[in-house]
C-alpha positions in Angstrom: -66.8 76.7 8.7 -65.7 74.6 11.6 -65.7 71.4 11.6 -66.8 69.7 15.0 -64.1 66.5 16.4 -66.9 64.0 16.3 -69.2 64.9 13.3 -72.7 63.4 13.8 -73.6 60.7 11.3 -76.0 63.1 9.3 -72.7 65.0 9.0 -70.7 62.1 7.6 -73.4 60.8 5.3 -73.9 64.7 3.5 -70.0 64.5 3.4 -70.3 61.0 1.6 -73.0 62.1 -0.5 -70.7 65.2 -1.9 -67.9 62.8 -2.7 -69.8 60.8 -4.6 -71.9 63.1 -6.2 -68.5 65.2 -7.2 -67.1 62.0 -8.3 -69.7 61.2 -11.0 -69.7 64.4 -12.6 -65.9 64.4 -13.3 -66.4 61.3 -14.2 -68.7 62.3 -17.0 -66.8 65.4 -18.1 -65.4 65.6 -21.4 -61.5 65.8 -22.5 -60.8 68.5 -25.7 -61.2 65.1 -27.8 -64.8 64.5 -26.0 -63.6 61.3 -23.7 -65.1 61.0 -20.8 -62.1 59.4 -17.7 -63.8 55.7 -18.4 -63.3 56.2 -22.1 -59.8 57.7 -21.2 -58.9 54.3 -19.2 -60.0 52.4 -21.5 -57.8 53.8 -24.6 -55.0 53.5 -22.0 -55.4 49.9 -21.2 -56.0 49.4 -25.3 -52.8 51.3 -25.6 -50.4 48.8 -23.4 -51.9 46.0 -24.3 -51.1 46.6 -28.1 -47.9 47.6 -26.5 -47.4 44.2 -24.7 -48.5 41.9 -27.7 -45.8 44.0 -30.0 -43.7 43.2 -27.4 -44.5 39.9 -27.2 -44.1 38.8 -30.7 -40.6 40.9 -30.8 -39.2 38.6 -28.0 -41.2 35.7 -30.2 -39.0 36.6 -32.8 -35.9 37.1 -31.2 -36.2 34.1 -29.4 -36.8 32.0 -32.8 -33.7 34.2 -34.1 -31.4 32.8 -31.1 -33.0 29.6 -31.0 -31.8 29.3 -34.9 -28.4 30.6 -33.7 -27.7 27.9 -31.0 -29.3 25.5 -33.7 -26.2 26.3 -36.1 -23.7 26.7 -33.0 -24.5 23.2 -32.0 -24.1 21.8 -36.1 -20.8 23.8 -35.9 -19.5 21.8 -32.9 -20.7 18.6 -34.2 -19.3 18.7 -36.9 -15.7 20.0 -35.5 -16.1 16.6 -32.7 -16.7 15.2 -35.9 -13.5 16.6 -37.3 -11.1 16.0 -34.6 -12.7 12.9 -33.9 -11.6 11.5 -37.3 -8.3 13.1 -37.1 -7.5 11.9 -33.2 -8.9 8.3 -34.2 -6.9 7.9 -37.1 -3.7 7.8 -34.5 -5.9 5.9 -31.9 -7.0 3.5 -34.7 -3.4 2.8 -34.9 -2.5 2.3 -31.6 -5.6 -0.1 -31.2 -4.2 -2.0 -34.6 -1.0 -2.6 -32.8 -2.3 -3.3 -29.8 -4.6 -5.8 -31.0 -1.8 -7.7 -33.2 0.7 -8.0 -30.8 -1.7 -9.7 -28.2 -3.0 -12.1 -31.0 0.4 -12.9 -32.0 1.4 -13.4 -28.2 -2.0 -15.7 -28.0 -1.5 -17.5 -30.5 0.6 -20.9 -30.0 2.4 -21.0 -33.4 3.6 -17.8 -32.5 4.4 -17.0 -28.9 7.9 -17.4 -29.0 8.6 -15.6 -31.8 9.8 -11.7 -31.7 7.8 -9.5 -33.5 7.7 -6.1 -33.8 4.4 -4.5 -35.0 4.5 -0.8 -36.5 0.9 0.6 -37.9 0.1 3.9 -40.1 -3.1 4.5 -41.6 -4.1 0.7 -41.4 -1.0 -0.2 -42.7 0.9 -2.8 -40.7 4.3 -3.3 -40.9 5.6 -6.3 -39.6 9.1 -7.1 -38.7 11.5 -10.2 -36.7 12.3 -13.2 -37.2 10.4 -16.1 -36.3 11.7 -20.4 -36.7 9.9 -21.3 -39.7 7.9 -20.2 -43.1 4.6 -21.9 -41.5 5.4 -18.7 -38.4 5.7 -16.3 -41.3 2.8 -16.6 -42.8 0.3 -17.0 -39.8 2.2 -13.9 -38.3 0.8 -12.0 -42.1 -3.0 -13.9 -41.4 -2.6 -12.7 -37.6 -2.1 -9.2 -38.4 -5.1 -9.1 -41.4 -7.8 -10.8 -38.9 -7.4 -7.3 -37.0 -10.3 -5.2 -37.6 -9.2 -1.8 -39.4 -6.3 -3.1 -41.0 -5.5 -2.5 -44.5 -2.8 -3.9 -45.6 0.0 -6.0 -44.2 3.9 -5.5 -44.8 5.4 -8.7 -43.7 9.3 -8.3 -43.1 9.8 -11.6 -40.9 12.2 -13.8 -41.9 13.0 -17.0 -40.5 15.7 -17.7 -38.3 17.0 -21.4 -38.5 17.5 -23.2 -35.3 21.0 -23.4 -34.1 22.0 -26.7 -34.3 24.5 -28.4 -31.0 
């Protein structure tokens, strides 16, 4: 058959008409299991979408599993801050102990002249110099136990007399 350049419209609609007509009866042919294509479809979009949701609840489950992961990373680095935290700020908590005694004692009147030295482990000050009189002695001891964190005070001052002309 030969098929003219410019088919007539009668020509195009008997075309149409086949293509459709051919369509719908593969369309209502059978598989060997007796589905029909839009049966066939359907079982296929069934299929990936059980697919997908088994899908979806593994991720669901591997994203409560890391979720729980980063949970106990985040306790486990808390608690090692924690850790060196305590560890670092026992030395800082020294250093702040002496700090903080040696610029009360230089505040303080009764004592500004005197030489002092101030040592601190563990809250444990240790204080040693000599200062002019008992009255220096003991305020340098009061001095050193008004300072937040300290536990106890070793007072080693003694008491130079004043040289006499």
């Amino acid at each position: 058959m030969k098929i003219p350049k410019n088919p007539s419209p009668q020509m195009m609609r008997a075309l149409a008409a086949a293509i459709i007509a051919l369509s719908l009866a593969a369309c209502s042919k059978e598989d060997e299991a007796g589905r029909t294509p839009g049966k066939q479809l359907d079982d296929g979009i069934a299929k990936v979408e059980r697919q997908s949701d088994a899908l979806r609840a593994n991720m669901e489950r591997e994203a409560a599993a890391a979720a729980l992961a980063a949970s106990a990373a985040v306790r486990d680095v808390k608690q090692a801050s924690l850790d060196i935290r305590e560890q670092v700020g026992a030395d800082l908590g020294d250093a702040g102990i002496v700090t903080l005694v040696k610029a009360r004692l230089a505040a303080d009147s009764v004592m500004s002249a005197a030489s002092i030295n101030v040592d601190a482990s563990q809250g444990r000050v240790v204080l040693r110099g000599t200062v002019a009189d008992f009255v220096a002695v003991g305020r340098a001891r009061e001095i050193a136990l008004g300072v937040k964190g300290v536990i106890s005070v070793d007072n080693q001052v003694t008491v130079k007399p004043k040289a006499r002309p």
